[in-house]
C-alpha positions as CSV (number, residue, x, y, z in Angstrom):
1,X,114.8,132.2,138.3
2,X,118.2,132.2,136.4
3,X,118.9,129.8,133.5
4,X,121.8,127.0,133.9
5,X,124.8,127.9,133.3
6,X,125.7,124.2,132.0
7,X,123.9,120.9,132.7
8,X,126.2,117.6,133.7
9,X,126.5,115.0,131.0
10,X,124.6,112.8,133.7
11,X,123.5,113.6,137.0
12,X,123.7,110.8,139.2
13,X,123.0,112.5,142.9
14,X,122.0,115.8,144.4
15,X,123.1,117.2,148.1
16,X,121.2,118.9,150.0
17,X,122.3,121.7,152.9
18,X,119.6,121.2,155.8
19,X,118.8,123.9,157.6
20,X,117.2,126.7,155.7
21,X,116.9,124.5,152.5
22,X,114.9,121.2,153.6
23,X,113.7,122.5,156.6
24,X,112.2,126.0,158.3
25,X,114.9,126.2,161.4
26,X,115.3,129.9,162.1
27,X,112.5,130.2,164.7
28,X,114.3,127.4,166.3
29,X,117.8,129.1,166.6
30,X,116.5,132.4,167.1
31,X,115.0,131.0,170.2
32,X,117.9,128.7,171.2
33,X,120.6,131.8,170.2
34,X,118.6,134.0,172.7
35,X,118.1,131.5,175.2
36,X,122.2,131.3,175.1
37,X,123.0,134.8,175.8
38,X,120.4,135.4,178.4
39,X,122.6,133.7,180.6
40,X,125.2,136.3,180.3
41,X,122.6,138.7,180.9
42,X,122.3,140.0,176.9
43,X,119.3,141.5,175.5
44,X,117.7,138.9,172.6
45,X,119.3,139.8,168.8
46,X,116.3,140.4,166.4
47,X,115.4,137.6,164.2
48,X,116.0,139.0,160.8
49,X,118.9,139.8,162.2
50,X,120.3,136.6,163.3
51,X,118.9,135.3,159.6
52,X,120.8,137.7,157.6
53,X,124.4,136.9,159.5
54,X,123.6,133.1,158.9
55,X,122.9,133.7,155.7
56,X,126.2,135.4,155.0
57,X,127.2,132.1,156.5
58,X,128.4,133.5,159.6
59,X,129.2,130.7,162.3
60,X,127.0,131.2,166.1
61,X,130.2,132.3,167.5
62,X,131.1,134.6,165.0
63,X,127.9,136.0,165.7
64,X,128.0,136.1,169.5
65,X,130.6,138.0,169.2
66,X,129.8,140.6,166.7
67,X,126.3,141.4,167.8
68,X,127.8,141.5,171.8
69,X,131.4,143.1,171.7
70,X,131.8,143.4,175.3
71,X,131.4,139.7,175.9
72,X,134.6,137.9,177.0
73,X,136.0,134.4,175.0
74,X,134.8,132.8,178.0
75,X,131.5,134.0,178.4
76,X,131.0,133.9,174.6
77,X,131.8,129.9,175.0
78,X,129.8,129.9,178.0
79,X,127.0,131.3,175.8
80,X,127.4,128.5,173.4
81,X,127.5,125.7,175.4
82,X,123.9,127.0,176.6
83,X,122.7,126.8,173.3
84,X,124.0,123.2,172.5
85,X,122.6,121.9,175.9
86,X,119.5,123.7,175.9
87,X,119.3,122.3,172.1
88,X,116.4,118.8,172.4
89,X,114.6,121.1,174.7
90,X,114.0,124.2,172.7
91,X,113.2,122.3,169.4
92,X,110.8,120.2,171.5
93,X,109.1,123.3,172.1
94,X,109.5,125.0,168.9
95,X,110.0,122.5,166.6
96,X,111.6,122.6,163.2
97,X,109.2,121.9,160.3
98,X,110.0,120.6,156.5
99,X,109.8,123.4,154.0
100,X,106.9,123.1,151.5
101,X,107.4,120.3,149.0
102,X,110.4,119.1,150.8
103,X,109.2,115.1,151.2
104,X,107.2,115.7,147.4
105,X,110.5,116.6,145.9
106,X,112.8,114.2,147.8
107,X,110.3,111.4,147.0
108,X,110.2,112.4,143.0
109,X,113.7,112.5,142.8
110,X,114.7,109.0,144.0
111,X,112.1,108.1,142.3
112,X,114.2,109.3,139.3
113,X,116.7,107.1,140.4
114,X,119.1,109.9,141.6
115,X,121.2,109.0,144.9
116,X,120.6,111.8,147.9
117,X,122.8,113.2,150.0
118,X,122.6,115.6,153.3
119,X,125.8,117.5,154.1
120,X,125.4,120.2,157.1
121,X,127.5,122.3,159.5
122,X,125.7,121.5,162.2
123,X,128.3,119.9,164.9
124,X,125.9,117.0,165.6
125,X,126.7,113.7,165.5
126,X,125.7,111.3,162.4
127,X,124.0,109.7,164.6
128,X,121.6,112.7,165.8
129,X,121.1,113.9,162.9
130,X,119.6,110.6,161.2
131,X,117.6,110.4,163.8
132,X,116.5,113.9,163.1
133,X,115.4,112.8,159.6
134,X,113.8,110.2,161.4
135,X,111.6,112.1,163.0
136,X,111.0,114.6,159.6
137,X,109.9,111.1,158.1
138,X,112.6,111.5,155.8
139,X,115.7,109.3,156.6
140,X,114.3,106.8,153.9
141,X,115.7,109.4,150.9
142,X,119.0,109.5,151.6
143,X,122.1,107.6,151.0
144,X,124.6,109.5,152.9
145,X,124.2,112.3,156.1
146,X,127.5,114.2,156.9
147,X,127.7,116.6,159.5
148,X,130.3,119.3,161.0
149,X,130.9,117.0,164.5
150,X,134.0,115.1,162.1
151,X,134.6,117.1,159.6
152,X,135.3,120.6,159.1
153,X,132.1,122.8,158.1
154,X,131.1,124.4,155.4
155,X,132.9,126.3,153.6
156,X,135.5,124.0,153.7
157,X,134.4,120.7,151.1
158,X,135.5,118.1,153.2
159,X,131.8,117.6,154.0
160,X,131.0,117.4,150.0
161,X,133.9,115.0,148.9
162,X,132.8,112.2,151.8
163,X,129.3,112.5,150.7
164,X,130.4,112.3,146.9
165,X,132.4,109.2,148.1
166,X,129.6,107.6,150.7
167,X,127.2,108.2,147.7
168,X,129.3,106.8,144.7
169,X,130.0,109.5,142.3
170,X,131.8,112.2,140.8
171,X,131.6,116.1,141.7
172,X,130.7,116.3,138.0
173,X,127.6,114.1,138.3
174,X,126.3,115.9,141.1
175,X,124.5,119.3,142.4
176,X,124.4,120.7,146.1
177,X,121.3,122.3,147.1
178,X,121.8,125.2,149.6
179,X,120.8,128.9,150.7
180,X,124.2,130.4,152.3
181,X,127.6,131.7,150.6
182,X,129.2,128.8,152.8
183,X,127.0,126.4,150.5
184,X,128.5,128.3,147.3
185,X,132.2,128.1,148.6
186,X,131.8,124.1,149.6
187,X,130.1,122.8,146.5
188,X,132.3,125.1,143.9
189,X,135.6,124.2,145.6
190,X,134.4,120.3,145.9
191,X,133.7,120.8,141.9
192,X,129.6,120.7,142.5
193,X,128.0,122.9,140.9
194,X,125.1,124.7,143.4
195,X,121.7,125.4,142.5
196,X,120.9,128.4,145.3
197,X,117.3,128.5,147.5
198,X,116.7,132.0,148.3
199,X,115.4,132.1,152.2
200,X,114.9,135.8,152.4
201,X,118.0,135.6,154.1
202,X,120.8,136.0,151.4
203,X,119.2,138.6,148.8
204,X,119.2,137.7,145.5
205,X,120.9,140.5,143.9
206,X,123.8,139.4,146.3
207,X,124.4,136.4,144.3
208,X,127.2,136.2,141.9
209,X,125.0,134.2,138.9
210,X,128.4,133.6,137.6
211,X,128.8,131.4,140.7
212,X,125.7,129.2,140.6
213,X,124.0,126.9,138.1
214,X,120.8,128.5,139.1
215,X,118.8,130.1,142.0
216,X,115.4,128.8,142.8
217,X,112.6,130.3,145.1
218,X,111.3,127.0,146.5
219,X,112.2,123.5,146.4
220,X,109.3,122.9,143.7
221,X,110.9,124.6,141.1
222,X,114.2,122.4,141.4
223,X,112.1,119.8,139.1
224,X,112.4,122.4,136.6
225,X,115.8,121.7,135.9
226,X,116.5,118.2,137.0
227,X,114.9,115.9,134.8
228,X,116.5,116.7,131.6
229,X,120.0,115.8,133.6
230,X,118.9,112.2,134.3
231,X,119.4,111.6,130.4
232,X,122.4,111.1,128.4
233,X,123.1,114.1,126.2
Protein backbone atom coordinates (compact mmCIF):
# COMPACT_ATOMS: atom_id res chain seq x y z
CA UNK A 1 0.00 0.00 0.00
CA UNK A 2 0.77 3.73 -0.71
CA UNK A 3 0.34 6.46 2.00
CA UNK A 4 -2.49 9.27 1.57
CA UNK A 5 -1.72 11.84 -0.24
CA UNK A 6 -4.04 14.17 2.00
CA UNK A 7 -6.98 13.16 4.28
CA UNK A 8 -10.53 15.42 4.05
CA UNK A 9 -11.10 17.72 7.01
CA UNK A 10 -14.19 15.29 7.54
CA UNK A 11 -15.35 12.51 5.63
CA UNK A 12 -18.89 12.22 5.54
CA UNK A 13 -19.52 9.33 2.72
CA UNK A 14 -17.60 6.85 0.57
CA UNK A 15 -18.64 5.55 -3.14
CA UNK A 16 -18.18 2.52 -4.17
CA UNK A 17 -17.66 1.22 -8.13
CA UNK A 18 -19.42 -2.37 -8.12
CA UNK A 19 -18.19 -4.68 -10.24
CA UNK A 20 -14.63 -5.71 -9.57
CA UNK A 21 -14.60 -3.73 -6.26
CA UNK A 22 -17.75 -5.03 -4.10
CA UNK A 23 -18.26 -7.95 -5.99
CA UNK A 24 -16.20 -10.90 -8.05
CA UNK A 25 -18.07 -10.35 -11.64
CA UNK A 26 -15.49 -11.38 -14.22
CA UNK A 27 -16.46 -15.02 -14.46
CA UNK A 28 -19.82 -13.73 -15.05
CA UNK A 29 -18.99 -11.48 -18.10
CA UNK A 30 -16.45 -13.57 -19.39
CA UNK A 31 -19.23 -16.10 -19.77
CA UNK A 32 -21.96 -13.61 -20.94
CA UNK A 33 -19.14 -11.69 -23.41
CA UNK A 34 -18.57 -15.19 -24.95
CA UNK A 35 -21.99 -16.31 -25.02
CA UNK A 36 -22.59 -12.79 -27.15
CA UNK A 37 -20.17 -13.43 -29.91
CA UNK A 38 -20.88 -16.99 -30.40
CA UNK A 39 -23.77 -15.93 -32.23
CA UNK A 40 -21.76 -14.36 -34.80
CA UNK A 41 -19.88 -17.37 -34.99
CA UNK A 42 -16.54 -15.86 -32.97
CA UNK A 43 -14.15 -17.96 -31.10
CA UNK A 44 -14.45 -17.15 -27.01
CA UNK A 45 -11.71 -14.14 -25.97
CA UNK A 46 -9.51 -15.40 -23.04
CA UNK A 47 -10.49 -14.31 -19.70
CA UNK A 48 -7.42 -12.47 -18.60
CA UNK A 49 -7.87 -10.96 -21.52
CA UNK A 50 -11.35 -9.64 -21.33
CA UNK A 51 -10.05 -8.50 -17.46
CA UNK A 52 -7.15 -6.49 -18.61
CA UNK A 53 -9.30 -4.35 -21.46
CA UNK A 54 -11.94 -3.76 -18.60
CA UNK A 55 -9.56 -2.81 -16.48
CA UNK A 56 -8.14 -0.12 -18.79
CA UNK A 57 -11.86 0.69 -18.58
CA UNK A 58 -12.50 -0.29 -21.94
CA UNK A 59 -16.51 -0.33 -22.68
CA UNK A 60 -17.99 -4.20 -24.08
CA UNK A 61 -18.25 -2.54 -27.41
CA UNK A 62 -14.99 -1.13 -27.51
CA UNK A 63 -13.93 -4.46 -26.84
CA UNK A 64 -16.11 -6.39 -29.39
CA UNK A 65 -14.62 -4.57 -31.66
CA UNK A 66 -11.04 -4.60 -30.98
CA UNK A 67 -10.58 -8.30 -30.16
CA UNK A 68 -13.01 -9.14 -33.56
CA UNK A 69 -11.97 -6.53 -36.34
CA UNK A 70 -13.83 -8.09 -39.07
CA UNK A 71 -17.11 -7.81 -37.29
CA UNK A 72 -19.55 -5.35 -38.85
CA UNK A 73 -21.41 -2.29 -36.52
CA UNK A 74 -24.37 -4.36 -36.95
CA UNK A 75 -23.20 -7.59 -35.96
CA UNK A 76 -21.04 -6.04 -33.21
CA UNK A 77 -24.63 -4.52 -31.81
CA UNK A 78 -26.20 -7.73 -32.59
CA UNK A 79 -23.45 -9.28 -30.33
CA UNK A 80 -24.35 -6.98 -27.54
CA UNK A 81 -27.86 -7.21 -27.38
CA UNK A 82 -27.08 -11.07 -26.87
CA UNK A 83 -25.23 -10.32 -23.94
CA UNK A 84 -27.82 -7.96 -22.29
CA UNK A 85 -30.67 -10.53 -22.98
CA UNK A 86 -28.88 -13.52 -22.16
CA UNK A 87 -27.79 -11.30 -18.94
CA UNK A 88 -30.60 -12.91 -15.64
CA UNK A 89 -29.76 -16.19 -17.27
CA UNK A 90 -26.06 -16.44 -17.27
CA UNK A 91 -25.63 -14.92 -13.68
CA UNK A 92 -28.25 -17.41 -12.59
CA UNK A 93 -25.92 -19.87 -13.66
CA UNK A 94 -22.77 -18.30 -12.72
CA UNK A 95 -23.52 -16.19 -10.27
CA UNK A 96 -21.70 -13.06 -9.00
CA UNK A 97 -20.35 -13.29 -5.44
CA UNK A 98 -19.29 -10.45 -2.81
CA UNK A 99 -15.60 -9.93 -2.55
CA UNK A 100 -14.06 -10.96 0.81
CA UNK A 101 -14.96 -8.56 3.58
CA UNK A 102 -17.36 -6.71 1.35
CA UNK A 103 -20.66 -6.91 3.95
CA UNK A 104 -17.84 -6.76 7.14
CA UNK A 105 -16.52 -3.47 5.72
CA UNK A 106 -19.89 -1.98 4.49
CA UNK A 107 -21.40 -2.90 7.79
CA UNK A 108 -18.31 -1.16 9.99
CA UNK A 109 -18.51 1.76 8.01
CA UNK A 110 -22.13 2.81 8.53
CA UNK A 111 -21.61 1.90 11.56
CA UNK A 112 -19.12 4.83 11.70
CA UNK A 113 -21.81 6.85 10.73
CA UNK A 114 -20.51 7.46 7.15
CA UNK A 115 -23.29 7.68 4.30
CA UNK A 116 -22.69 4.91 1.24
CA UNK A 117 -23.04 5.31 -2.10
CA UNK A 118 -22.87 2.85 -5.31
CA UNK A 119 -22.17 4.53 -8.60
CA UNK A 120 -21.59 1.95 -11.72
CA UNK A 121 -21.49 1.88 -15.53
CA UNK A 122 -23.55 -0.77 -15.76
CA UNK A 123 -26.63 0.37 -18.13
CA UNK A 124 -29.16 -1.24 -15.76
CA UNK A 125 -31.86 0.35 -14.48
CA UNK A 126 -31.91 1.75 -10.65
CA UNK A 127 -34.30 -0.37 -10.23
CA UNK A 128 -32.31 -3.75 -11.24
CA UNK A 129 -29.66 -2.96 -9.69
CA UNK A 130 -31.15 -2.41 -6.05
CA UNK A 131 -32.60 -5.41 -6.47
CA UNK A 132 -29.21 -6.87 -7.23
CA UNK A 133 -28.03 -5.59 -3.83
CA UNK A 134 -30.97 -7.16 -2.68
CA UNK A 135 -30.12 -10.30 -3.38
CA UNK A 136 -26.13 -9.66 -2.23
CA UNK A 137 -27.94 -8.85 1.17
CA UNK A 138 -26.54 -5.62 0.92
CA UNK A 139 -29.13 -2.95 -0.20
CA UNK A 140 -29.50 -2.05 3.64
CA UNK A 141 -25.81 0.05 3.36
CA UNK A 142 -26.52 2.33 0.93
CA UNK A 143 -28.06 5.61 0.58
CA UNK A 144 -27.85 6.24 -3.05
CA UNK A 145 -27.32 3.57 -6.29
CA UNK A 146 -26.63 5.30 -9.71
CA UNK A 147 -26.23 3.50 -12.68
CA UNK A 148 -25.10 4.13 -16.55
CA UNK A 149 -29.08 3.44 -17.91
CA UNK A 150 -29.56 7.71 -17.20
CA UNK A 151 -26.61 8.94 -16.92
CA UNK A 152 -23.58 8.92 -18.84
CA UNK A 153 -20.88 6.27 -17.55
CA UNK A 154 -17.88 6.42 -16.08
CA UNK A 155 -15.49 8.28 -16.95
CA UNK A 156 -17.73 10.99 -17.28
CA UNK A 157 -18.72 12.28 -13.25
CA UNK A 158 -22.18 12.79 -13.85
CA UNK A 159 -22.68 9.47 -12.01
CA UNK A 160 -20.46 10.96 -8.95
CA UNK A 161 -22.11 14.44 -8.62
CA UNK A 162 -25.90 12.77 -8.36
CA UNK A 163 -24.64 10.44 -5.80
CA UNK A 164 -22.74 13.35 -3.95
CA UNK A 165 -26.25 15.11 -4.19
CA UNK A 166 -28.71 11.92 -3.50
CA UNK A 167 -26.19 11.39 -0.51
CA UNK A 168 -25.85 14.96 1.00
CA UNK A 169 -22.42 16.09 0.70
CA UNK A 170 -19.57 17.66 -0.77
CA UNK A 171 -16.85 16.05 -3.33
CA UNK A 172 -14.49 17.19 -0.56
CA UNK A 173 -16.15 15.00 2.21
CA UNK A 174 -16.12 12.07 0.26
CA UNK A 175 -13.85 9.09 -1.41
CA UNK A 176 -14.84 6.68 -4.46
CA UNK A 177 -13.76 3.27 -4.15
CA UNK A 178 -12.91 1.64 -7.50
CA UNK A 179 -10.38 -0.72 -9.55
CA UNK A 180 -10.47 0.88 -13.29
CA UNK A 181 -8.81 4.22 -14.80
CA UNK A 182 -12.60 5.08 -15.67
CA UNK A 183 -13.01 5.14 -11.70
CA UNK A 184 -9.75 7.49 -11.45
CA UNK A 185 -11.08 9.93 -14.26
CA UNK A 186 -14.89 10.06 -12.59
CA UNK A 187 -13.97 10.61 -8.97
CA UNK A 188 -10.86 13.17 -9.82
CA UNK A 189 -12.88 15.25 -12.32
CA UNK A 190 -16.14 15.11 -9.77
CA UNK A 191 -13.35 16.44 -7.07
CA UNK A 192 -13.29 12.85 -5.08
CA UNK A 193 -10.46 11.78 -4.30
CA UNK A 194 -10.12 7.72 -5.15
CA UNK A 195 -8.70 5.13 -3.04
CA UNK A 196 -7.76 2.29 -5.98
CA UNK A 197 -8.48 -1.79 -5.34
CA UNK A 198 -6.03 -3.60 -7.32
CA UNK A 199 -8.06 -6.73 -9.15
CA UNK A 200 -5.19 -8.17 -10.92
CA UNK A 201 -6.59 -6.40 -13.67
CA UNK A 202 -5.05 -2.84 -13.74
CA UNK A 203 -1.30 -3.52 -12.52
CA UNK A 204 -0.06 -1.54 -9.99
CA UNK A 205 2.86 -0.09 -11.35
CA UNK A 206 0.33 1.35 -13.89
CA UNK A 207 -1.02 3.67 -11.49
CA UNK A 208 -0.12 7.25 -11.46
CA UNK A 209 0.18 7.46 -7.20
CA UNK A 210 0.02 11.10 -8.01
CA UNK A 211 -3.52 10.38 -9.05
CA UNK A 212 -4.88 8.49 -6.12
CA UNK A 213 -5.19 8.88 -2.35
CA UNK A 214 -4.09 5.42 -2.02
CA UNK A 215 -4.23 1.83 -3.52
CA UNK A 216 -5.39 -0.98 -1.41
CA UNK A 217 -5.15 -4.82 -2.11
CA UNK A 218 -8.51 -5.80 -0.49
CA UNK A 219 -11.44 -4.11 0.84
CA UNK A 220 -10.02 -4.92 4.53
CA UNK A 221 -7.35 -2.75 4.42
CA UNK A 222 -9.70 0.38 3.44
CA UNK A 223 -10.26 0.51 7.44
CA UNK A 224 -6.73 1.39 7.59
CA UNK A 225 -7.29 4.71 6.43
CA UNK A 226 -10.77 5.65 7.16
CA UNK A 227 -11.23 6.04 10.67
CA UNK A 228 -8.97 8.83 11.39
CA UNK A 229 -11.18 10.84 8.62
CA UNK A 230 -14.41 10.50 10.67
CA UNK A 231 -12.81 13.07 13.17
CA UNK A 232 -12.38 16.71 12.99
CA UNK A 233 -8.67 17.66 12.42
Amino acid sequence: MMAPRRQPALLKGVIFDFDDTLVNSLETYWRLFNRGVAICAQPAIDKHALGAAIGRGKRLRQVVSEFYPSLTEEEVTACLKEMSRAYDTVAQEFPISLKPHAKEVLGLLAAMGLRIGLVTARTRTVAEMWSELEDLAIAGFFGSVVTGKELPGKPAPDGVHRCLDELGIKPGESVLVGDTEMDIQAGRSAGVDVILIINGWLERDSVDPALVLAVIDDLKQLMDYLPVWTRQS
